[in-house]
C-alpha positions in Angstrom: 0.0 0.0 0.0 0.8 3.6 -0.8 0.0 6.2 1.0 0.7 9.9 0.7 0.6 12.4 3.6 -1.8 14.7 2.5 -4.1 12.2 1.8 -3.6 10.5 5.5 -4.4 14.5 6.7 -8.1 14.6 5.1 -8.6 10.9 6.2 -8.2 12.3 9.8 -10.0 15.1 9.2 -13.3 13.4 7.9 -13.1 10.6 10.5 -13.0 13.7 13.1 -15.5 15.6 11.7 -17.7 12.9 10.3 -18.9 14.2 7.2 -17.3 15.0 3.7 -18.4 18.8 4.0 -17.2 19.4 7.4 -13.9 17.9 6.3 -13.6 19.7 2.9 -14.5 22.9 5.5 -11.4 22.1 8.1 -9.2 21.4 5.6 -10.2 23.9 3.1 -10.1 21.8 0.1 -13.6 21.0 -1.7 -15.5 18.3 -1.2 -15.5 16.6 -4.7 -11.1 16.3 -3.5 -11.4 14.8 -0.4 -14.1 12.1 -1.7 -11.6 11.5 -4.6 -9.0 11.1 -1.5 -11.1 8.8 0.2 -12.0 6.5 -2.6 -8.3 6.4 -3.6 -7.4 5.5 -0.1 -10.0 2.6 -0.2 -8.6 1.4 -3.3 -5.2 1.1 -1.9 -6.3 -0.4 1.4 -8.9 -2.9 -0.5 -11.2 -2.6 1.8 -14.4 0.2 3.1 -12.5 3.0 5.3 -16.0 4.5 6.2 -20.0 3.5 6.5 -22.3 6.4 4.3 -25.2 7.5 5.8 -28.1 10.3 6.2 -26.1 12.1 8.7 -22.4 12.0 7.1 -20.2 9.0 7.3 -18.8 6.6 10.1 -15.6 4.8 10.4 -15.1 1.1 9.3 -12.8 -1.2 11.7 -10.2 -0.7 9.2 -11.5 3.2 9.0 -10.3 3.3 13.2 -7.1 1.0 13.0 -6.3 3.0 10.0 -6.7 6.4 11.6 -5.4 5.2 15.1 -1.9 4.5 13.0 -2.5 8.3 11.6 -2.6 9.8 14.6 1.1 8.1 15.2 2.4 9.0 12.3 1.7 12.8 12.5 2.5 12.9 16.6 6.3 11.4 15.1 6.5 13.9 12.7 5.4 16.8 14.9 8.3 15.5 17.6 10.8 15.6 14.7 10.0 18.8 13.6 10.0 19.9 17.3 13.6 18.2 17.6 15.0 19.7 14.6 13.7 23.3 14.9 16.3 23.8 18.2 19.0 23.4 15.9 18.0 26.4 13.9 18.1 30.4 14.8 15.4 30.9 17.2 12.4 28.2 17.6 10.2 27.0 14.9 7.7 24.9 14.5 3.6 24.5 14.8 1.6 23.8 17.5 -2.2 22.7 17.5 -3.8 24.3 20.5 -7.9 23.0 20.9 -9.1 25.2 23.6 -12.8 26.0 25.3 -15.1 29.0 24.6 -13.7 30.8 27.8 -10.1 30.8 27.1 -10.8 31.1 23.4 -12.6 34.8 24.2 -11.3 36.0 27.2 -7.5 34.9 27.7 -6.1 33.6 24.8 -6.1 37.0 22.4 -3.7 39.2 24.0 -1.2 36.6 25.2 -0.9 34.8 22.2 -0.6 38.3 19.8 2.7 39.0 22.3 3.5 35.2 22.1 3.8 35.3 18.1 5.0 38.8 18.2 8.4 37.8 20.3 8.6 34.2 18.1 7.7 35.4 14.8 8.5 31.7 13.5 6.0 29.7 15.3 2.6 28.6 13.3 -0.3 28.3 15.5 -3.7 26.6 14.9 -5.7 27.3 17.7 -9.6 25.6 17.4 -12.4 26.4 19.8 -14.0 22.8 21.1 -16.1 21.9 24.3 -13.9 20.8 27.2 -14.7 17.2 26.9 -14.2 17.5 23.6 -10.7 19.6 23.8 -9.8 16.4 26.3 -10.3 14.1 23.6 -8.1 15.8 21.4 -5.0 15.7 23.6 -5.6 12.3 24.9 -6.1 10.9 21.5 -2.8 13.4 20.0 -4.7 14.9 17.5 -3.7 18.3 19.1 -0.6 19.2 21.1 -2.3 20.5 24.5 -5.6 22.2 25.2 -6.8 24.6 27.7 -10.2 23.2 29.1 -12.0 23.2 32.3 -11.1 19.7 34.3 -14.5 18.5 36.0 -13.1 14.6 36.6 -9.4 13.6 37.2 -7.0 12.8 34.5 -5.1 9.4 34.3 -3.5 9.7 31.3 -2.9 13.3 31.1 -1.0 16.5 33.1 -2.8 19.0 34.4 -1.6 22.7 35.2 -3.6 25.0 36.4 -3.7 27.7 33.9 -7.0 30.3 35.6 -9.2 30.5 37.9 -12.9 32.1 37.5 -15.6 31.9 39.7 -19.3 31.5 37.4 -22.5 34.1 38.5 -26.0 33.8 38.1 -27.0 35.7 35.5 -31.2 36.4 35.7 -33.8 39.2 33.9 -33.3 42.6 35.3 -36.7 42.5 36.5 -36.3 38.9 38.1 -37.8 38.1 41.6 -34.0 37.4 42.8 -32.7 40.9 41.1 -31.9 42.3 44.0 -30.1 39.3 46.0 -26.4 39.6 46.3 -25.8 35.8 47.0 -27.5 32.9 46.1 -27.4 28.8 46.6 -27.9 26.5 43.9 -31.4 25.3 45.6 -32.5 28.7 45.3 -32.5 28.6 41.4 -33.3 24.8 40.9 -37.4 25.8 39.7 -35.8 28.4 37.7 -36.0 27.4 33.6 -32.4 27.8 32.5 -30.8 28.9 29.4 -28.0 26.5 29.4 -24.5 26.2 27.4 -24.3 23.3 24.5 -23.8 19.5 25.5 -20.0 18.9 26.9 -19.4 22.7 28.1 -18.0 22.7 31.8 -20.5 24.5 33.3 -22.7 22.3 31.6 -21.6 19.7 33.1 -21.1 21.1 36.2 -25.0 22.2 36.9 -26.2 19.2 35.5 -24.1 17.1 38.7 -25.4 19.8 41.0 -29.2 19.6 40.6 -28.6 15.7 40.1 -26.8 15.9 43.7 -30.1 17.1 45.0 -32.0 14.4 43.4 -33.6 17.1 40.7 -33.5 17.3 37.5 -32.6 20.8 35.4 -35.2 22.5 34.1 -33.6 23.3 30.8 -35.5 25.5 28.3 -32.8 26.4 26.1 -29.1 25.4 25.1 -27.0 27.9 23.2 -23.2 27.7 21.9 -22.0 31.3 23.9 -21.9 33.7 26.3 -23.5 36.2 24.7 -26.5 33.6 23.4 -26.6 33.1 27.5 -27.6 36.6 28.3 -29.8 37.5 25.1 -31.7 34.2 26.5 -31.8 35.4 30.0 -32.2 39.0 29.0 -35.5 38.3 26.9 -37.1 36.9 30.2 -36.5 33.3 28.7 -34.8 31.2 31.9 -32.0 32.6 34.0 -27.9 31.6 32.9 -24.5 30.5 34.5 -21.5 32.0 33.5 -18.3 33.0 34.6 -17.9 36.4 35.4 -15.7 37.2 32.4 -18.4 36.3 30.5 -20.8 38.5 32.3 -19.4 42.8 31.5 -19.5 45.6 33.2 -23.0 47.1 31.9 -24.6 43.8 30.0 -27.8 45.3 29.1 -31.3 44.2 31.1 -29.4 41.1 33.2 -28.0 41.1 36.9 -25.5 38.9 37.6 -25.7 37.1 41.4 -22.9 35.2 43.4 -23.1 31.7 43.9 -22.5 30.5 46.6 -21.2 26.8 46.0 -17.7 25.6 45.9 -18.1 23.9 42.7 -19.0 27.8 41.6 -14.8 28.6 41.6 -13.5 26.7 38.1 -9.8 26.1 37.3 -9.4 26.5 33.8 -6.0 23.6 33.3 -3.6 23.3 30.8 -3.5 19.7 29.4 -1.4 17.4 27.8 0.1 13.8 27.7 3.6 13.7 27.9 6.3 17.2 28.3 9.1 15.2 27.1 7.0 14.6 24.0 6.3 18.2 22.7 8.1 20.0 20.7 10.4 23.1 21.6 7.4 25.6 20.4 4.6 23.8 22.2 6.9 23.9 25.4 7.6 27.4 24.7 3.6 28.2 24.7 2.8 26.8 27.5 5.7 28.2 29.3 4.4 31.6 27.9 1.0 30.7 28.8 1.5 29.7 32.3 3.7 32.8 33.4 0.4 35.0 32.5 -1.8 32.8 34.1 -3.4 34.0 37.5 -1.2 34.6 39.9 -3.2 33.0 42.5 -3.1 29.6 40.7 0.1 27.7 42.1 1.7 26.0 38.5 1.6 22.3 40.3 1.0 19.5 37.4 -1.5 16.8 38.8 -2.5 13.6 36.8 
């Protein structure tokens, strides 16, 4: 069998995404291309890489062993190019960096424009996933690290803590609670809520809470951001969770209330498998990223 690395590269990509268009999307090739990829690769391989259906396509058992021996091949050639690029002037190199809707918005911008400002050299694709999702991706090597909120310990991976932010009730301006300063998580639980997608932190987080209580959430709506969150809650449609840097100074018609629950203070973590794996500009990022971190936050790596 022959295989060429571009065409390994959309393989992986239409296994992750699980559909020709989203693939042809993230890769930005069009989709006609990465069929024709696909098809060739069959060819070679003798054998179905993928089940077709309504929804977009499924991997084979030869799809998964095949992309399982992908994801190796491009982790080796990410360390070599890691390796190499400390024999050149200055580091090079590209990092993949999956990272959720918190750090994506609110930290990541200015630290990484003064990151590729002082290393000029280094390529960066940074993608915006779920936490659970961004764990995924590190555990499985598709990216490098990821910045994610941690709600269950990590066998397989290191954890550094990276920030800290506590999350608010955010209700209607006009809401019976408007006025409170402080509130528990029983207060709220006959609340609707406008609720972040499947596999978000806080997601997760205040779906364990009300089921810790024996209840179930009354969840009216589920929207991909912030923003979504208090347009939701603003409109007099459920009340919201966020953390407070999701929550500015002046958001129009919505009050944001202190929790008042431990599980209220996340730690946004930096994650990956294995240090001595990385290459010399993925360890430079995180060292970058973890002196700007909060200072409050001591740097200990956990598994």
């Amino acid at each position: 069998m022959r295989f060429d690395l571009e065409s390994l590269r959309v393989f992986a990509a239409v296994v992750e995404e699980g559909s020709i268009a989203a693939a042809a999307e993230a890769t930005h090739i069009v989709a006609s291309a990465v069929s024709r990829r696909i098809t060739e690769l069959e060819r070679d391989a003798g054998t179905s890489l993928f089940e077709r259906h309504s929804r977009g396509v499924h991997a084979t058992a030869a799809g998964q062993t095949l992309y399982r021996h992908t994801q190796r091949i491009f982790e080796q050639l990410r360390q070599t190019e890691g390796e190499l690029s400390e024999y050149t002037n200055g580091v090079r190199g590209h990092v993949r960096l999956s990272v959720n809707f918190t750090a994506m918005a609110h930290y990541l911008p200015e630290v990484l424009n003064r990151f590729l400002a002082a290393n000029s050299a280094i390529k960066i694709d940074l993608m915006e996933k779920t936490s659970d999702v961004v764990l995924r991706m590190v555990e499985s090597g598709q990216v490098d690290f990821g910045i994610c909120a941690v709600t269950d310990p990590q066998e397989r991976l290191v954890c550094v803590p990276y920030r800290v932010d506590r999350l608010f009730l955010v209700v209607p301006v006009h809401h019976r609670f408007a006025m409170r300063t402080s509130l528990t998580f029983t207060d709220v639980l006959e609340e609707d809520f406008v609720g972040m997608q499947d596999g978000a932190s806080i997601y997760t987080l205040i779906q364990r809470a009300a089921a810790a209580y024996g209840r179930r959430l009354k969840l009216r709506i589920q929207v991909t951001s912030f923003e979504a969150v208090r347009n939701m809650v603003a409109a007099g449609l459920g009340v919201g969770l966020l953390p407070e840097v999701g929550i500015p100074d002046g958001a129009p018609n919505v009050v944001k209330i202190a929790l008042d629950e431990p599980w209220a203070e996340r730690s946004l973590q930096i994650v990956y498998r294995d240090l001595d794996g990385l290459s010399a500009a993925s360890k430079l990022l995180i060292e970058h990223l973890a002196s700007a971190s909060n200072p409050a936050v001591p740097p200990t790596p956990t598994r």
